[in-house]
C-alpha positions as a Markdown table, in Angstrom:
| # | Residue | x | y | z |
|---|---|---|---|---|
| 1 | Unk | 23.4 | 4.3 | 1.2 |
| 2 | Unk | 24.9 | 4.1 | -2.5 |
| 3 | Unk | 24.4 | 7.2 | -4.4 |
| 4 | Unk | 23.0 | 5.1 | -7.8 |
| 5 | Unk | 20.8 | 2.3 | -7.7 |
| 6 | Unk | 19.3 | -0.1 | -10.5 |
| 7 | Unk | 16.3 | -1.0 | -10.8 |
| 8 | Unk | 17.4 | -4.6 | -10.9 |
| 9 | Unk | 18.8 | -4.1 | -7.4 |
| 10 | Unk | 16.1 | -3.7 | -5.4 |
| 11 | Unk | 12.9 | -5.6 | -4.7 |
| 12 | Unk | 9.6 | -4.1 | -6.4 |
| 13 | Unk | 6.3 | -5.2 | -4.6 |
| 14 | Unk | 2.5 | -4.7 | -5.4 |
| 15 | Unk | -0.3 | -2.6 | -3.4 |
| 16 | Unk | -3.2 | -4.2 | -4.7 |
| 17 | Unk | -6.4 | -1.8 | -3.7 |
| 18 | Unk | -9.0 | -4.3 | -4.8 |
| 19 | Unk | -10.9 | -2.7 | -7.3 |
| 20 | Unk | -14.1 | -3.3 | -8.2 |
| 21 | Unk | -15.2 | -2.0 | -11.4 |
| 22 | Unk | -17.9 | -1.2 | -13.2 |
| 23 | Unk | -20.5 | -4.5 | -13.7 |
| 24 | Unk | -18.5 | -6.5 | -11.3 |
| 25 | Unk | -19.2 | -7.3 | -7.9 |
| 26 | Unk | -16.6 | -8.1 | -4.2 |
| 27 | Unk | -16.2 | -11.5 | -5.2 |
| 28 | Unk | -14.9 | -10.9 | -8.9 |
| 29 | Unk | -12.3 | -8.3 | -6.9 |
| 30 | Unk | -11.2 | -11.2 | -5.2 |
| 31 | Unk | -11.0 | -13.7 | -7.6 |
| 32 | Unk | -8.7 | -11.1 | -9.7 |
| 33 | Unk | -6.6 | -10.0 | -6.5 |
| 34 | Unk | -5.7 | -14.1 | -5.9 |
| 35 | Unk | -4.6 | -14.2 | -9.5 |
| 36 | Unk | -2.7 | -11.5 | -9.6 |
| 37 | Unk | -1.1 | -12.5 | -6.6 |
| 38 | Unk | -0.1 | -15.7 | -8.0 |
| 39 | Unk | 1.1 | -14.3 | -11.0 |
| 40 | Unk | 3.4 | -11.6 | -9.0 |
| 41 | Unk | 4.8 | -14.4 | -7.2 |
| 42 | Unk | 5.5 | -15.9 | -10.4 |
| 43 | Unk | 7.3 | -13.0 | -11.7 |
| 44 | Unk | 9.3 | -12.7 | -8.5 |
| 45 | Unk | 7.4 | -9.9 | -6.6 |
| 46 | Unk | 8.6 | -9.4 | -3.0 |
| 47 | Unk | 5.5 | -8.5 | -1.3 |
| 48 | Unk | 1.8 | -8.2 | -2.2 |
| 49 | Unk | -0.3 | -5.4 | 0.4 |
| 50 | Unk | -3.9 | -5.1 | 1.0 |
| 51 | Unk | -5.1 | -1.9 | 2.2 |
| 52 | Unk | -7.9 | -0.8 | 4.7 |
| 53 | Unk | -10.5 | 1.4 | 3.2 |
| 54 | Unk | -14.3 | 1.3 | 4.1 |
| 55 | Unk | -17.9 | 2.9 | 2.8 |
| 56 | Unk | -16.2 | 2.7 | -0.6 |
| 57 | Unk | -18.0 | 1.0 | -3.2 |
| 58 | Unk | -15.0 | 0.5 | -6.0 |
| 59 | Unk | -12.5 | -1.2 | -3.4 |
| 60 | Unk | -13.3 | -4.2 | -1.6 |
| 61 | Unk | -10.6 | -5.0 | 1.3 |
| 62 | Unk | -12.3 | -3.6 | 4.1 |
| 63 | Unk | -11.9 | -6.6 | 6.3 |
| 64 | Unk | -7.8 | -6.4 | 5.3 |
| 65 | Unk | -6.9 | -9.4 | 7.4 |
| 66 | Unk | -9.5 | -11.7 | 5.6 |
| 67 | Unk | -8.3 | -11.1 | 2.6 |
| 68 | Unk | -4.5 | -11.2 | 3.3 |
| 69 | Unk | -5.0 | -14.9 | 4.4 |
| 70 | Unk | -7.2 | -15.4 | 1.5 |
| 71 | Unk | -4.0 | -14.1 | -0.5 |
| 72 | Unk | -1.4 | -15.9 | 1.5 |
| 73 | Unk | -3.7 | -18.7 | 1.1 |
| 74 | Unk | -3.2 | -18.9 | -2.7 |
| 75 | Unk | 0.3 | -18.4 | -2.7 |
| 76 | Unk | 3.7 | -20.1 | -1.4 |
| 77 | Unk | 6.7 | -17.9 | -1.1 |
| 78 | Unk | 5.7 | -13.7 | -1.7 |
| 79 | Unk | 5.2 | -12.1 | 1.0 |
| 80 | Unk | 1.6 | -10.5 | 2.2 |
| 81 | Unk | 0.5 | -8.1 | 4.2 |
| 82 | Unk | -1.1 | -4.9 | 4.9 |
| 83 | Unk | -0.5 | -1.6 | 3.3 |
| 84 | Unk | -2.3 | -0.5 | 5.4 |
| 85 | Unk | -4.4 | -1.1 | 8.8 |
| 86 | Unk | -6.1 | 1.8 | 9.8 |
| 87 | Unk | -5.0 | 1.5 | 13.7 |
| 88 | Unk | -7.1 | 4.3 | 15.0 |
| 89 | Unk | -9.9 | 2.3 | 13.5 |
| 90 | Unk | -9.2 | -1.0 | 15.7 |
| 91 | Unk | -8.1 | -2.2 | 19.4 |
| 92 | Unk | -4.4 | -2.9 | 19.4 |
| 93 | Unk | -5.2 | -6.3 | 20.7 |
| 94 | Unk | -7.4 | -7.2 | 17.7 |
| 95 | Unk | -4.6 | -6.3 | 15.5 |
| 96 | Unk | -2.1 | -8.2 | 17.6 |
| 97 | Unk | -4.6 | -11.2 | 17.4 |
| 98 | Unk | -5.6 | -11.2 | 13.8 |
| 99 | Unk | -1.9 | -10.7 | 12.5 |
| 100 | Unk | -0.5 | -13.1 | 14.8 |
| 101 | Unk | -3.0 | -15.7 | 13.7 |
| 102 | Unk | -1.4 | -15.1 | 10.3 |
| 103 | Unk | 1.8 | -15.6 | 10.8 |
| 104 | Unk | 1.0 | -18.9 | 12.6 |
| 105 | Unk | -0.8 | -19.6 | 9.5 |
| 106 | Unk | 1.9 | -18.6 | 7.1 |
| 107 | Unk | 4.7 | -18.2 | 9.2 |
| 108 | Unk | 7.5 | -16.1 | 7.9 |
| 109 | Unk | 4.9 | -14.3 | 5.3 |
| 110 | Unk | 3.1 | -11.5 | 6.9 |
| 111 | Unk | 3.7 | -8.0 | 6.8 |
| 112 | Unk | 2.0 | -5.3 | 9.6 |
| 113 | Unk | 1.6 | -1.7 | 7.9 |
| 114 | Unk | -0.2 | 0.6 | 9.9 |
| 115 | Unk | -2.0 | 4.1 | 9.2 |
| 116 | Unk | -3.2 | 6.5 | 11.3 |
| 117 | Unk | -5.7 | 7.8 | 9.0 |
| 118 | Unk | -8.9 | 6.7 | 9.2 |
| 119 | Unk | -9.6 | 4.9 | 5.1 |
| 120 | Unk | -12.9 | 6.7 | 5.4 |
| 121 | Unk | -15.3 | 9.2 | 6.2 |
| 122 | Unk | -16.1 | 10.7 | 9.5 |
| 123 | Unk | -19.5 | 9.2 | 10.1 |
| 124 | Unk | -17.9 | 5.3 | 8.7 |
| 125 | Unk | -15.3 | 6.3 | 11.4 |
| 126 | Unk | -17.9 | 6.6 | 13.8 |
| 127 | Unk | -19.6 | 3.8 | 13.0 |
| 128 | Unk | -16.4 | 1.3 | 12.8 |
| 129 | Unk | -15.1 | 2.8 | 16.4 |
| 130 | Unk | -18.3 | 3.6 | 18.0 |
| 131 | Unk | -16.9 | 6.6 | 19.5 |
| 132 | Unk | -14.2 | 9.1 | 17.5 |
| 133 | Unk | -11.8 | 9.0 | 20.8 |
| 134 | Unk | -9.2 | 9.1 | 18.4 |
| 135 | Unk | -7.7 | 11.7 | 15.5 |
| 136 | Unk | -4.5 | 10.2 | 15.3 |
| 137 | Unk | -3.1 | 12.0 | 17.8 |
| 138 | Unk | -2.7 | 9.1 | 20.0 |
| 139 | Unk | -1.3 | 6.7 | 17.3 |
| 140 | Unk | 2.2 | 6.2 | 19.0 |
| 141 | Unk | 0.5 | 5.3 | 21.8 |
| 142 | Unk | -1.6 | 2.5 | 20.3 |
| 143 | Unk | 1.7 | 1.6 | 18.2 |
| 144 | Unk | 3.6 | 1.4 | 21.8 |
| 145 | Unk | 0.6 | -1.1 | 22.7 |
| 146 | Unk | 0.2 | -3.1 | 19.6 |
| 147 | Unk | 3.7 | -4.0 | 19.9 |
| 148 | Unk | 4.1 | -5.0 | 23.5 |
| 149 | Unk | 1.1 | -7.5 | 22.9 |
| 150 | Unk | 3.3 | -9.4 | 19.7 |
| 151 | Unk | 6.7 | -8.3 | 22.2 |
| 152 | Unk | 9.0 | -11.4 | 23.6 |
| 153 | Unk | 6.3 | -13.8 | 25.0 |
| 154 | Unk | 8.3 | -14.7 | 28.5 |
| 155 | Unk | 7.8 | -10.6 | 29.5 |
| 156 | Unk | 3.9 | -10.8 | 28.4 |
| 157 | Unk | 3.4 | -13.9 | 30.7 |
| 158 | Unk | 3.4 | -11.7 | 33.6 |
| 159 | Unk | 0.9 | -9.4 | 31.6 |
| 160 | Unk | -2.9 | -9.8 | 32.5 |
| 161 | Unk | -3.7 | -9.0 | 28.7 |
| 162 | Unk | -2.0 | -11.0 | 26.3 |
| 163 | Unk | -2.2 | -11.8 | 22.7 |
| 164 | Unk | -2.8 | -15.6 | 21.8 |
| 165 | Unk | -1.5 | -15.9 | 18.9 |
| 166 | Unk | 0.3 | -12.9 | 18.5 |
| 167 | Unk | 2.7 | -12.7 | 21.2 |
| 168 | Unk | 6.6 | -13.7 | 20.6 |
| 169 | Unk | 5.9 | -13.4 | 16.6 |
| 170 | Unk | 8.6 | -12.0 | 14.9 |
| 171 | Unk | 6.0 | -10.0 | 12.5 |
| 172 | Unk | 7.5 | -6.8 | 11.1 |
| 173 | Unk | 5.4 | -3.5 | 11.1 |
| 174 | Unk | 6.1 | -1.1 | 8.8 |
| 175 | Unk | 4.5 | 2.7 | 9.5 |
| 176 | Unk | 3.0 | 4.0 | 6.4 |
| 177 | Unk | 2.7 | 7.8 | 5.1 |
| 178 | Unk | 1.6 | 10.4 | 2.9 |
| 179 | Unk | 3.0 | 13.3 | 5.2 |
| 180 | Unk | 6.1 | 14.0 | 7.7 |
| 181 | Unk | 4.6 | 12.5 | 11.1 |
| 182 | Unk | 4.7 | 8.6 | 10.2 |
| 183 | Unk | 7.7 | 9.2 | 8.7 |
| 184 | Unk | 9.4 | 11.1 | 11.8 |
| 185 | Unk | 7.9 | 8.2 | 14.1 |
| 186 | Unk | 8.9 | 5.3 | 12.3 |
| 187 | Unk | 12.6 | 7.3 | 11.8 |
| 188 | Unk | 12.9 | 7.6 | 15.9 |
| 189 | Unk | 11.3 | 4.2 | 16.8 |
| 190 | Unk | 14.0 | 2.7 | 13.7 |
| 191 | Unk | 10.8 | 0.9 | 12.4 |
| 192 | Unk | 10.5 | 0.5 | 8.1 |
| 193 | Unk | 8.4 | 3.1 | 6.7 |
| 194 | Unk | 6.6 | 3.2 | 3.3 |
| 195 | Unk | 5.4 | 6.6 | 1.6 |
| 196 | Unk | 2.5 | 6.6 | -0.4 |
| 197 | Unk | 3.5 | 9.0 | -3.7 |
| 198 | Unk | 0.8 | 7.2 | -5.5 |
| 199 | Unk | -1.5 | 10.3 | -4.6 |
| 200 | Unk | 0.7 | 12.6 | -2.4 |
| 201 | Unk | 3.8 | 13.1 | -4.7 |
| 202 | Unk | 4.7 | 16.3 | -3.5 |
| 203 | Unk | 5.5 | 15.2 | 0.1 |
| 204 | Unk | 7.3 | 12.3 | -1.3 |
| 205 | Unk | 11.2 | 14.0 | -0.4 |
| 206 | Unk | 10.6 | 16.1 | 2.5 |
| 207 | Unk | 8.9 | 12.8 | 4.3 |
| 208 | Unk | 11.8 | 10.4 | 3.1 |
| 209 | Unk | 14.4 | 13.1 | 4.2 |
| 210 | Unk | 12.4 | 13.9 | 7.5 |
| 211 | Unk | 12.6 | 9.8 | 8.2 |
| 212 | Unk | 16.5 | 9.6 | 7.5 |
| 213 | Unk | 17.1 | 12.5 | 8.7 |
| 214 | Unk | 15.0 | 11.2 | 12.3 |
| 215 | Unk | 16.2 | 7.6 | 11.9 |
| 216 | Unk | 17.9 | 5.4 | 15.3 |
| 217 | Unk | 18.7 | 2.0 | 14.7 |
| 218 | Unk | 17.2 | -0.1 | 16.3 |
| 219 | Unk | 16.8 | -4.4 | 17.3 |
| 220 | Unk | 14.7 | -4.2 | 13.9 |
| 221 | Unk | 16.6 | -2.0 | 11.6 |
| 222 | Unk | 20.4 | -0.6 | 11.9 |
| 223 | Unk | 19.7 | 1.8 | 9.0 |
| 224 | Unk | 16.8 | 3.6 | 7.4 |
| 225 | Unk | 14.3 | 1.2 | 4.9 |
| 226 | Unk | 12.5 | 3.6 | 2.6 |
| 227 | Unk | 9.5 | 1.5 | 0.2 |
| 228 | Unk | 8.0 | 3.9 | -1.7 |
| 229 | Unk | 4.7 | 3.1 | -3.3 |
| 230 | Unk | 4.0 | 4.6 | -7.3 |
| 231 | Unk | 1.1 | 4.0 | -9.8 |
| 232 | Unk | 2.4 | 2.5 | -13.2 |
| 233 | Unk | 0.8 | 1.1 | -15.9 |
| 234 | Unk | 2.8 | -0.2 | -18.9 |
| 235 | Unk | 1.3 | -1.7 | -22.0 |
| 236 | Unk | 3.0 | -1.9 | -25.6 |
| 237 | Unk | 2.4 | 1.3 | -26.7 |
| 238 | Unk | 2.1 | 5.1 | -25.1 |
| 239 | Unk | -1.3 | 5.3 | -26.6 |
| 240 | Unk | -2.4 | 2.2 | -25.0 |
| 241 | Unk | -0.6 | 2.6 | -21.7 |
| 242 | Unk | -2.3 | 6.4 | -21.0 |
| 243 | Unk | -5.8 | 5.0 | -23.0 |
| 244 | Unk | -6.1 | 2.4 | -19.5 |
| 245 | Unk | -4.6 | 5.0 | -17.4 |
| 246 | Unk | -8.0 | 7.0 | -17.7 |
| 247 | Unk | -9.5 | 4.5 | -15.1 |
| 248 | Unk | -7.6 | 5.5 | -12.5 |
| 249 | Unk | -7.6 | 9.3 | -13.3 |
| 250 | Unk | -11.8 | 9.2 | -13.1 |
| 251 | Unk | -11.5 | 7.2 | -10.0 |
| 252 | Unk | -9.5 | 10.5 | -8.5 |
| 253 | Unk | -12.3 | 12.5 | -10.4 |
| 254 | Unk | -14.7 | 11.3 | -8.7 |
| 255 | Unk | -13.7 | 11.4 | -4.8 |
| 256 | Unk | -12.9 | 15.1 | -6.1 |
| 257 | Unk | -16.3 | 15.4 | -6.5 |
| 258 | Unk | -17.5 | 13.4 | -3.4 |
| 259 | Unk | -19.0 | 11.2 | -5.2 |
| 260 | Unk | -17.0 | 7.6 | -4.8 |
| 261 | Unk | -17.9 | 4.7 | -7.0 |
| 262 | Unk | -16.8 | 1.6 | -8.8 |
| 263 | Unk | -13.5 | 1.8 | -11.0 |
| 264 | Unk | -15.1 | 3.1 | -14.4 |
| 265 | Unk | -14.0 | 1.8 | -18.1 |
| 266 | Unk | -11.3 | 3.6 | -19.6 |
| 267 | Unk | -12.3 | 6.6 | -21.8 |
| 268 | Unk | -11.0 | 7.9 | -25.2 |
| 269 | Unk | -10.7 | 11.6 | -23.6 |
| 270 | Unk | -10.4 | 13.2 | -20.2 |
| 271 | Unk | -10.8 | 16.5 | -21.8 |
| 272 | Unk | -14.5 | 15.7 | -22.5 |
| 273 | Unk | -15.1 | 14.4 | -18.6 |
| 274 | Unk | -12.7 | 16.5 | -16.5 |
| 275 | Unk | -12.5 | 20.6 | -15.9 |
| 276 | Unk | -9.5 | 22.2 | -16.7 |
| 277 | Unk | -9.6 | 22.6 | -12.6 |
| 278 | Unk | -10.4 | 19.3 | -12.2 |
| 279 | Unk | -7.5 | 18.0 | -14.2 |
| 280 | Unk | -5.0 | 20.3 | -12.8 |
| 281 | Unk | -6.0 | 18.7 | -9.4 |
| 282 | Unk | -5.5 | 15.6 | -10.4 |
| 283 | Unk | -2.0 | 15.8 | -12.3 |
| 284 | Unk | -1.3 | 17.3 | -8.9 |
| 285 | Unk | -2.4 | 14.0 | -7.1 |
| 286 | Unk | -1.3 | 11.8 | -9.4 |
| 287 | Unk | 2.2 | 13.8 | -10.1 |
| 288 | Unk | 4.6 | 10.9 | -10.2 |
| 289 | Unk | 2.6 | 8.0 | -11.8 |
| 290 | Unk | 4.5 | 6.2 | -14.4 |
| 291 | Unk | 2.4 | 5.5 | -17.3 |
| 292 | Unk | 4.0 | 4.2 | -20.9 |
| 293 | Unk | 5.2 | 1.9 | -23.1 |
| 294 | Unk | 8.0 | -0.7 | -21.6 |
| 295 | Unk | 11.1 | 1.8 | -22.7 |
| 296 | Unk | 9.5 | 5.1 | -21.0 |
| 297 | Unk | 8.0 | 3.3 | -17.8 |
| 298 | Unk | 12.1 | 1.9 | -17.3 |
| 299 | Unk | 13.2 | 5.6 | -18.1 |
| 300 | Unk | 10.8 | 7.0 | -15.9 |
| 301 | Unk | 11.0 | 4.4 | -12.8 |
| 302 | Unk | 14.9 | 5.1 | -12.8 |
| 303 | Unk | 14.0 | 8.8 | -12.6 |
| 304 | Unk | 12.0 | 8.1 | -10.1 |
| 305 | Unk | 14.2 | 5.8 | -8.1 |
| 306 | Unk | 16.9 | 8.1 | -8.1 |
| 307 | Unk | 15.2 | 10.8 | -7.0 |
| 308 | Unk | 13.7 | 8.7 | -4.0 |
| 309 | Unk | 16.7 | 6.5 | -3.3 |
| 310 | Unk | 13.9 | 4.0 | -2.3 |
| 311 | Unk | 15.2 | 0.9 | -0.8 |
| 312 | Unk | 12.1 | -0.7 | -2.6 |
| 313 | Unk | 9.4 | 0.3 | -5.1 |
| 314 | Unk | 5.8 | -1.0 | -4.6 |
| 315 | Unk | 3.3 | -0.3 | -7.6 |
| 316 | Unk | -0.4 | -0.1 | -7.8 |
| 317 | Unk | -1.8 | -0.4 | -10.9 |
| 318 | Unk | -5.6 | 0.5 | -11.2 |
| 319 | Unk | -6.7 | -0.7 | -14.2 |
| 320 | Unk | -10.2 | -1.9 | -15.5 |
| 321 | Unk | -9.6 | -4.9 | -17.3 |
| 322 | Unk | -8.2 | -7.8 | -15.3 |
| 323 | Unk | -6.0 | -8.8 | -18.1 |
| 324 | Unk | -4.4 | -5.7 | -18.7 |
| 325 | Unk | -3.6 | -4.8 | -15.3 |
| 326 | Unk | -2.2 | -8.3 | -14.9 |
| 327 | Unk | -0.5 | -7.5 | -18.6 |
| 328 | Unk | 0.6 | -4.4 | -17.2 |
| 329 | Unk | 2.4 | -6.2 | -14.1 |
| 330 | Unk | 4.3 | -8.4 | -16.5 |
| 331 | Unk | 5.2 | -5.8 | -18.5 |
| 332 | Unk | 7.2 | -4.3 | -15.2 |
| 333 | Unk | 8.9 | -7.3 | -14.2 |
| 334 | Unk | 10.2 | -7.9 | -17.7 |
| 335 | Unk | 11.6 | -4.4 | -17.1 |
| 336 | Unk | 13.4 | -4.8 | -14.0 |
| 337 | Unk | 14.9 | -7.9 | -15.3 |
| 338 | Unk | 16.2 | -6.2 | -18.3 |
């Protein structure tokens, strides 16, 4: 692993969490995720993720799968996947059936990131699985599953379960984080792991130490692959760039106060909405997010990136206006160019 690394050197992706914002609706979300996924394949994004959240009325990918083909869809060459599936939320099976349908869709496209978290609420967990069998603490297990059923297809023909489509698919999973115990998993099994320091910043190290410190190479991987995950939002000018920012932070201020919603407008002034608790909680959270104009988001990212030694940077960007969240994308591939 080099000691310094560019920012032009390694491949940035996009976690899209399909907001839906004030005085829009689902189908606006997903009208805006397929164009920004077009647009990020334009500007030479590697990867674009959908994650699995539910009971939440500002982000719309619940049924993840559905709209990663809607995604893949729409585009020809970026890759798209999952960041994450929920697993303790699912049979293995389903998982190993829906992403292998996918990839025979858009073969050589799709991307498997798994959670062990839950994306909701105890009672939404309930009601998704029925029965709360699970915590988590069986996730290895149901990873050990899942991937049997998408292993080499001439073992899983003497299986009585099998995965049509799914098995023999070369579809990589990635185990995703905000905490040591994906990270030690994915080190030992040698699977990919992404960190999610877009709201846990202060377990970013210790979990990217813990997974090279764990790491075994494996048929996937002979050495550790580290995508950490940051919010940034550029525009021209500081003002601007914290100004749209605002969405994001009331979007924190609001599952702070249990009370979920839609991604609000951006506001003039967080001192007038926030408590001086409140917003000490929430620079916590959001510790390491990147916002500026084009010279301190490059400044900042290569702080970042050198502090994390990532092997690639994926950015959400929760912003309110389509156009500047688009705006805000092309602002950060015109910096990784540079």
């Amino acid at each position: 692993m080099s000691s310094m690394k560019n920012l032009n050197e390694i491949p940035f992706s996009v976690l899209d969490l399909a907001p839906v914002v004030v005085g829009g609706s689902a189908s606006d979300s997903f009208k805006n995720t397929l164009d920004l996924a077009q647009h990020a394949e334009k500007w030479g994004f590697n990867r674009y993720w959908l994650a699995e959240h539910h009971n939440m009325s500002g982000i719309a990918s619940s049924a993840t799968s559905l709209v990663i083909g809607h995604v893949a869809g729409g585009t020809s060459k970026i890759r798209v996947g999952s960041g994450g599936i929920m697993l303790p939320n699912h049979a293995p099976l389903v998982i190993a059936e829906q992403f292998g349908t996918l990839e025979s869709l858009y073969p050589g496209r799709i991307d498997l990131g798994l959670g062990r978290a839950p994306g909701t609420d105890q009672l939404t967990a309930r009601a998704l699985r029925r029965e709360l069998r699970s915590n988590g603490e069986d996730f290895p297990e149901q990873l050990e599953e899942l991937r049997s059923y998408l292993g080499v297809a001439s073992e899983a023909e003497t299986r009585h379960v099998r995965a049509i489509p799914g098995e023999g698919l070369n579809i990589p999973i990635w185990l995703l984080g905000s905490s040591g115990f994906s990270a030690q998993l994915a080190g030992k099994l040698g699977l990919p792991f992404a960190f999610a320091s877009h709201f846990s910043p202060d377990q970013t190290l210790p979990a990217l130490k813990l997974y090279r410190n764990s790491f075994q190479p494996s048929e996937v991987l002979d050495e550790p692959y580290a995508t950490v995950c940051a919010n940034v939002v550029a525009a021209e000018t500081d003002k601007k760039a914290e100004y749209l920012a605002t969405s994001m932070q009331q979007q924190f201020l609001n599952l702070i106060r249990n009370r979920p919603g839609k991604l609000n407008p951006p506001v003039e002034n967080m001192d007038e909405v926030w408590s001086d608790y409140e917003k000490s909680a929430i620079h916590q959270q959001l510790g390491s997010s990147i916002v500026g104009s084009p010279i301190v988001v490059k400044e900042k990212l290569e702080n970042f990136l050198h502090a994390t030694q990532a092997d690639e940077i994926m950015v959400n960007a929760q912003v309110f206006d389509h156009y500047d969240r688009l705006r805000s994308y092309e602002i950060l591939s015109e910096i990784i160019k540079s």
